[in-house]
C-alpha positions in Angstrom: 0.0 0.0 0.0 2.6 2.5 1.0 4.8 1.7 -2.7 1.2 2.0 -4.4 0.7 5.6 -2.3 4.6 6.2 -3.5 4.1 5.9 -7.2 0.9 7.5 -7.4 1.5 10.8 -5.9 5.0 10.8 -5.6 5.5 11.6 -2.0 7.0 9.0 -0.1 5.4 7.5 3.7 9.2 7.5 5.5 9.4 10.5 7.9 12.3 12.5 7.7 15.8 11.0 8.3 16.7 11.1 11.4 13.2 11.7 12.8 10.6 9.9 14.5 6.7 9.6 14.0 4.8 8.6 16.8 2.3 5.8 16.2 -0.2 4.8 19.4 2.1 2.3 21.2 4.9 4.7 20.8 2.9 7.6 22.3 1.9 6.1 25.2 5.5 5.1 26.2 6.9 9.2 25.0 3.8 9.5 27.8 4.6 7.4 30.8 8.5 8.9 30.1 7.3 12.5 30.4 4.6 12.0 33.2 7.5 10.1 34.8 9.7 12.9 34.7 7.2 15.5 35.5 6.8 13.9 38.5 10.2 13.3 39.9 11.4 16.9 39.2 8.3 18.5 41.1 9.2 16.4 44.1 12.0 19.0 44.4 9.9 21.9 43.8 10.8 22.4 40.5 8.2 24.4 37.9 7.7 24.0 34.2 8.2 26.9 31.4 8.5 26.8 27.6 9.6 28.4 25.1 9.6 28.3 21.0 11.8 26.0 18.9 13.4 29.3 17.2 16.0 31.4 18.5 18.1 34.0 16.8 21.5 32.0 15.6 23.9 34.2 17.4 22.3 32.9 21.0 24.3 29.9 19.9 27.5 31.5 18.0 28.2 33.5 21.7 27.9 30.2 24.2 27.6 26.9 22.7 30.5 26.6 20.8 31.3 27.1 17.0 31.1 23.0 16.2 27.5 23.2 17.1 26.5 26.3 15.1 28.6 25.2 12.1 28.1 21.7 12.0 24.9 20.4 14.1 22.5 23.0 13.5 19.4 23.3 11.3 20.0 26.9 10.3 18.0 29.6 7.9 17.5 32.8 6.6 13.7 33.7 7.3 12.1 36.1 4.9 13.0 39.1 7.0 16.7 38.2 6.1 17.0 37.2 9.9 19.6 34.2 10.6 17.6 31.6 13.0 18.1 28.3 14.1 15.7 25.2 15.4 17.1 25.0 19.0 19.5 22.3 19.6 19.4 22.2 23.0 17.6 23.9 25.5 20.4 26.1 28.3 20.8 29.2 25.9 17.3 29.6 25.9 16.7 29.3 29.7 19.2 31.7 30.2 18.0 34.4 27.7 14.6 33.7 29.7 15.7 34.4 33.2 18.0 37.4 32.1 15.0 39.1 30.1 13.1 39.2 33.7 16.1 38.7 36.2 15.0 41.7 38.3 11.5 40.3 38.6 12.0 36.5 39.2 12.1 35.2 43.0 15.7 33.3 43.2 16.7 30.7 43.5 14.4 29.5 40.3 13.8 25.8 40.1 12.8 25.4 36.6 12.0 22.4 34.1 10.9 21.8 30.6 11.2 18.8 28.4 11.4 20.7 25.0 12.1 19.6 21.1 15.4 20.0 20.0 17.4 19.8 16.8 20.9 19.0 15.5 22.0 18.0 12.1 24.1 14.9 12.8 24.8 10.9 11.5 21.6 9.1 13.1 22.8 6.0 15.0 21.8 3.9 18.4 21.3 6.7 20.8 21.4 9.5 18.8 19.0 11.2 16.3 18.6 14.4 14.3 15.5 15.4 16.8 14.4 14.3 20.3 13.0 15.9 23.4 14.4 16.3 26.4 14.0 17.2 29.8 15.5 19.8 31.3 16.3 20.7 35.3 17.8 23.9 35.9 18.2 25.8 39.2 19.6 29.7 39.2 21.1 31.4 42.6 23.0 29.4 44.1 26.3 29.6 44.3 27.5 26.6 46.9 27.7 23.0 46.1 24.3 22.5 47.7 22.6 23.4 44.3 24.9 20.6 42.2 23.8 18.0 45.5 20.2 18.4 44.8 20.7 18.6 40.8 22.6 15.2 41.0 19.9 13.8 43.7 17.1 15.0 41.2 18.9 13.2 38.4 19.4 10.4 40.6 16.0 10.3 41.7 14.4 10.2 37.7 16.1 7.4 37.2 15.0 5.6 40.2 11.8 6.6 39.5 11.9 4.4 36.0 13.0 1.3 38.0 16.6 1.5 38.3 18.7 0.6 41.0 22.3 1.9 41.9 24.1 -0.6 39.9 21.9 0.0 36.7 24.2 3.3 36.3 26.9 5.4 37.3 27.7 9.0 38.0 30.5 10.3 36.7 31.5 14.0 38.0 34.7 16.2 37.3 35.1 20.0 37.0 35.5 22.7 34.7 37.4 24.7 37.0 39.6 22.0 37.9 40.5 20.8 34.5 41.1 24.6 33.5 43.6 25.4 36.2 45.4 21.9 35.9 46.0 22.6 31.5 46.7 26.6 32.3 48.7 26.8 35.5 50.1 23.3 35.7 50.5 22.6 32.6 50.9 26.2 31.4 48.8 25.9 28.4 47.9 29.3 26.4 44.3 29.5 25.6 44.5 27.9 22.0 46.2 24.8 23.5 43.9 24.2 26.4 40.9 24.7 24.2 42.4 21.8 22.1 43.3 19.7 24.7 40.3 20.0 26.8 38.3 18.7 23.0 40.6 16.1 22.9 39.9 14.7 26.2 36.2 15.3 25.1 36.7 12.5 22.9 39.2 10.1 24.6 36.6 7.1 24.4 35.4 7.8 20.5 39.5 7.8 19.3 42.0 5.1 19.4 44.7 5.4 22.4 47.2 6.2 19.8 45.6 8.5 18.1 44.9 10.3 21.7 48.7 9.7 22.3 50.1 11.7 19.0 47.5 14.5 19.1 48.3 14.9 22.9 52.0 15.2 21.9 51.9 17.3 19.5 50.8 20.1 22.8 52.3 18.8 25.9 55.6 16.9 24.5 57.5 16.1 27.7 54.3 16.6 29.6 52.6 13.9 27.3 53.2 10.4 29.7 52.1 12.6 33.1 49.3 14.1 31.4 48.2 10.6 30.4 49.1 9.1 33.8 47.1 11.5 35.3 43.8 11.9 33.6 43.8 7.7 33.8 43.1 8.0 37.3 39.8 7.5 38.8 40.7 8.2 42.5 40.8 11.7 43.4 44.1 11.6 46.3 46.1 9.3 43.5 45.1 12.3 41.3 46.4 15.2 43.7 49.0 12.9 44.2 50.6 12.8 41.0 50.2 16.3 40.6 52.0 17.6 43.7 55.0 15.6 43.2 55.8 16.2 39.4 54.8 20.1 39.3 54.5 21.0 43.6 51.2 22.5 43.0 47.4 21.6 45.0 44.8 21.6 42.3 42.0 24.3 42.3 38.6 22.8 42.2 39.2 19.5 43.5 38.0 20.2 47.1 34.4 20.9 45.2 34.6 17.6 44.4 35.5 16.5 47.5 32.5 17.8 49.0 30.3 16.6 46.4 30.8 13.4 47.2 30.5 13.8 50.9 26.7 15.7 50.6 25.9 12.9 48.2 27.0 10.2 50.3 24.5 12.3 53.3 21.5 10.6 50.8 22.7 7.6 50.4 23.8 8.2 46.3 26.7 6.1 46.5 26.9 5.7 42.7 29.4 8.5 42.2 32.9 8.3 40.5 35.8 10.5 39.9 36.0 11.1 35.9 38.5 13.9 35.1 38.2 13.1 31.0 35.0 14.4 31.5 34.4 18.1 30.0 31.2 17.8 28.4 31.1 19.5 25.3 29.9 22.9 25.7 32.3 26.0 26.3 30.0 27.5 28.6 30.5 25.1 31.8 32.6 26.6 34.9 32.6 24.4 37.7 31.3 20.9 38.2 30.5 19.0 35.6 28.5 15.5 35.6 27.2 12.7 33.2 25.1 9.3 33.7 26.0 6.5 32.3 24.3 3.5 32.1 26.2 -0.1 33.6 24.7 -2.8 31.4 27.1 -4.1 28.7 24.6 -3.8 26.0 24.1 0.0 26.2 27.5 1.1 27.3 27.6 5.1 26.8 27.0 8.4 28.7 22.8 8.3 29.4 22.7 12.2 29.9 24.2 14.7 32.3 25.4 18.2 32.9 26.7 20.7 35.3 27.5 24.4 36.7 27.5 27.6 33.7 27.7 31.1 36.0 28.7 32.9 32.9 25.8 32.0 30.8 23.6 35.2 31.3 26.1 37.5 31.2 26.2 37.5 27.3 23.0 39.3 27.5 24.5 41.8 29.5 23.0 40.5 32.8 24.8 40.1 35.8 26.5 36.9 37.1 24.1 34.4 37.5 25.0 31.0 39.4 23.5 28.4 37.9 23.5 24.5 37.6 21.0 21.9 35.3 20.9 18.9 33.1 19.7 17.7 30.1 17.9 13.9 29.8 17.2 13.1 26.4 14.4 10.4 25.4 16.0 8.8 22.9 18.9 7.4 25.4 16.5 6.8 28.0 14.6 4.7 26.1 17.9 2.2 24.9 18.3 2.8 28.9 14.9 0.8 29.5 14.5 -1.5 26.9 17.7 -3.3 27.7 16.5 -3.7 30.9 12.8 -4.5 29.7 11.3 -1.8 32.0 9.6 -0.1 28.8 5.8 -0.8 30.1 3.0 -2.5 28.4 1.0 -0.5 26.2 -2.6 0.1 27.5 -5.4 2.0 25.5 -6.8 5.0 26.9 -10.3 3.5 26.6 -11.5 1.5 29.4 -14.7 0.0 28.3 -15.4 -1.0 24.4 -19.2 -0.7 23.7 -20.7 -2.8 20.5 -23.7 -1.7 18.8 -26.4 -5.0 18.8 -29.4 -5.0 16.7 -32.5 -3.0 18.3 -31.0 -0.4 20.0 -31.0 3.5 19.1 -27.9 5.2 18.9 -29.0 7.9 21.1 -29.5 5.7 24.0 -25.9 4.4 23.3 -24.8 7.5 23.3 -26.8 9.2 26.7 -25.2 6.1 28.2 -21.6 6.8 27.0 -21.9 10.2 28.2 -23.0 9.2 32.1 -19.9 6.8 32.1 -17.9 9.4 30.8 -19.4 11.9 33.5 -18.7 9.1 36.4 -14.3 9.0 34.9 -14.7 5.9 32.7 -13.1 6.2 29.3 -15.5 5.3 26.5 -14.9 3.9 23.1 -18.7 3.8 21.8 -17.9 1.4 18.1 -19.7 3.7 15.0 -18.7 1.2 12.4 -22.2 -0.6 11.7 -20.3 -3.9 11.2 -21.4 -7.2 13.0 -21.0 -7.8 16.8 -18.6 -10.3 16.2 -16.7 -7.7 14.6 -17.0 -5.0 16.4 -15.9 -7.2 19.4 -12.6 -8.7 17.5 -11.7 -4.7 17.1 -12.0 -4.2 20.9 -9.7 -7.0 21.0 -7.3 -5.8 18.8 -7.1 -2.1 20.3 -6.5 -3.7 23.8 -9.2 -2.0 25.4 -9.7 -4.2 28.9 -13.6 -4.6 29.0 -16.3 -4.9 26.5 -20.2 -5.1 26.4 -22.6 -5.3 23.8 -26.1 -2.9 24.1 -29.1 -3.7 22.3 -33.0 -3.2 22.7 -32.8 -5.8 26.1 -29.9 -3.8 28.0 -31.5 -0.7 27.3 -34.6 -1.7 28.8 -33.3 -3.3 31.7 -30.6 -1.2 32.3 -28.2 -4.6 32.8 -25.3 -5.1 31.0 -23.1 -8.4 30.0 -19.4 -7.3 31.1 -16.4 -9.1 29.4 -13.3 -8.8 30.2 -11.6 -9.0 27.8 -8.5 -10.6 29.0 -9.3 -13.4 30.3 -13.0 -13.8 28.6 -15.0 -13.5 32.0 -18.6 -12.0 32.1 -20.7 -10.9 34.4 -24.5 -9.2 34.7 -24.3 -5.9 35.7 -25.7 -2.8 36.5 -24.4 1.2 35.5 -23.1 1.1 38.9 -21.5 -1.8 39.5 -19.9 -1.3 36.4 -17.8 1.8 37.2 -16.7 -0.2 40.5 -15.3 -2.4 38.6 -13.2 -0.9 35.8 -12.3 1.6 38.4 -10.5 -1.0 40.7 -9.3 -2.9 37.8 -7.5 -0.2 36.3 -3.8 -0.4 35.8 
């Protein structure tokens, strides 16, 4: 049918590359992930907000960094010769947002959106050209407090979808940390650090040779300590190396430090020392974290994020502290499915209603309505078609309970409830109906 719809009008059924439609069964899991998350985040107190998928390009030319803008971004001139981009992720925007009403917002600002965002890259496991995302932000704090109760909230989503400690791991580093180690440790200019912080960015994507020579080609002596040292997982082995080969303590790690401790305080033992870890926006300034999932068939970085203070001050706003994530669908999904924790797809209806010979439509109908009135989700069946039918199609959408109406249930106002799952019946009235979809309901 679709090759028949192909050659006939020329238009093709695929969506987009890169892209996904959302067919019933896929809706209702995009549901239960969104409801999911909704709910974590506003155990914390956080609010949602929105905003529109276009933004002026040069949001994301001053903060995210040129590889995005260049390379990873659906980018246009609209017919008012403006340059504009479909968002490709979500932090820029936020940060416009708070800085356009700064003076008027009550800080600290616990904010959350799960919005549609954009990038022009090769689709693969993981990874598409458009997903949604939720977002967690929190603006006003400056102490480590507000990257504790980010991480917890993090921690918490996940938890929330049925996974336990072991299912993933937090990996933290910091921004600050690795900036002072590649400036005043390493005494890299700008340029250099830039490069070697982009490299480290990609340590796990490139052969260790390949990591090896482009390292060299900066550090040259430095290369085998720099190596040595960004190996390490343990944060005193870390210092350690550091204080013998150059005599210096390292700025940032005692955020760290502390970190861990307040985490330990709620019983998130899941947290690792990763200094590899940049993440890949220049905008990030102090910790920085990511979640990666344990299971040896989805091995990658799940989501994460981490502290930007600088952020609103391209719009000429003051320092803002500020700390958030990003969890992106697509990810979470591979996240659950490998774990089978994706649930069972369920209709929305909860009671299929067939059309028997003898009764009127209207009294189908004024019935529908009351159960709809009393919370019971109706599917009333308007295709004429025989019983037998009509009852096979309830069976194939799902729906948990059936009954059939004709001229005898409408004049004794008892009804013949199947359920549908295990082929039961029983005589009932409107009443005793409604008690018992209602307590049956998953």
């Amino acid at each position: 049918m679709d090759q028949e719809l192909k050659n006939t009008t020329g238009l093709s059924t695929e969506s987009y590359k890169g892209v996904r439609d959302f067919y019933p069964e896929d809706m209702y899991v995009q549901k239960y992930l969104f409801n999911t998350m909704r709910n974590a985040v506003e155990r914390f107190g956080y609010v949602e907000y929105g905003a529109s998928i276009l933004e002026p390009t040069e949001l994301y030319k001053a903060k995210s960094g040129e590889e995005i803008v260049n390379d990873q971004t659906y980018s246009f001139k609209d017919r008012g010769d403006r340059d504009v981009t479909l968002r490709p992720e979500m932090t820029p925007t936020v940060a416009r947002m708070v800085a356009g009403k700064k003076r008027e917002l009550p800080f600290p600002l616990r904010w959350y959106s799960i919005p549609n965002l954009f990038r022009y890259e090769k689709p693969q496991r993981g990874r598409l050209r458009e997903h949604f995302q939720l977002n967690v932000d929190m603006f006003g704090i400056t102490s480590i407090d507000a990257e504790k109760e980010i991480i917890a909230t993090a921690s918490e989503i996940m938890k929330s979808f049925g996974a336990t400690a072991t299912d993933f791991e937090i990996r933290v580093s910091s921004r600050k940390m690795l900036n002072f180690v590649l400036h005043e440790v390493f005494a890299l200019a700008d340029d250099d650090a830039h490069t070697i912080t982009k490299l480290l960015d990609r340590k796990n994507k490139i052969s260790l040779e390949a990591f090896d020579t482009q390292a060299r080609a900066i550090l040259y002596k430095n290369t085998d300590i720099f190596i040595e040292l960004f190996g390490k997982r343990n944060i005193k082995e870390f210092k350690k190396i550091i204080e013998e080969n150059f005599s210096s303590s390292v700025v940032g790690l005692e955020d760290i430090e502390l970190l861990f401790e307040s985490l330990k305080v709620l019983h998130i033992d899941n947290v690792v020392f990763d200094p590899t870890l940049t993440r890949g926006f220049d905008y990030y300034t102090g910790i920085v974290f990511e979640v990666y999932d344990t299971n040896s068939a989805n091995p990658r970085a799940l989501f994460g994020g981490g502290r930007y203070d600088d952020l609103l001050s391209i719009f000429g706003s003051e320092r803002v502290p500020a700390v958030g994530f990003g969890m992106g669908d697509v990810t979470l999904r591979d996240f659950l499915e490998v774990r089978e924790l994706i649930p069972k797809y369920h209709p929305s209806a909860d009671l299929y209603i067939a059309h028997a010979e003898g009764a009127l439509q209207k009294d189908i109908d004024l019935f529908a309505l009351s159960l709809r009135q009393k919370g019971i989700n109706v599917c009333v069946d308007l295709s004429e078609k025989k019983v037998g039918d009509q009852l096979k199609r309830a069976s194939k959408e799902g729906t948990k309970f059936s009954l059939v109406i004709g001229d005898a249930e409408i004049t004794t106002k008892k009804f013949q409830l199947k359920n549908m799952n295990n082929g039961s019946t029983s005589s009932v009235t409107e009443q005793e109906l409604i008690t018992i979809i209602i307590s049956q309901r998953n």
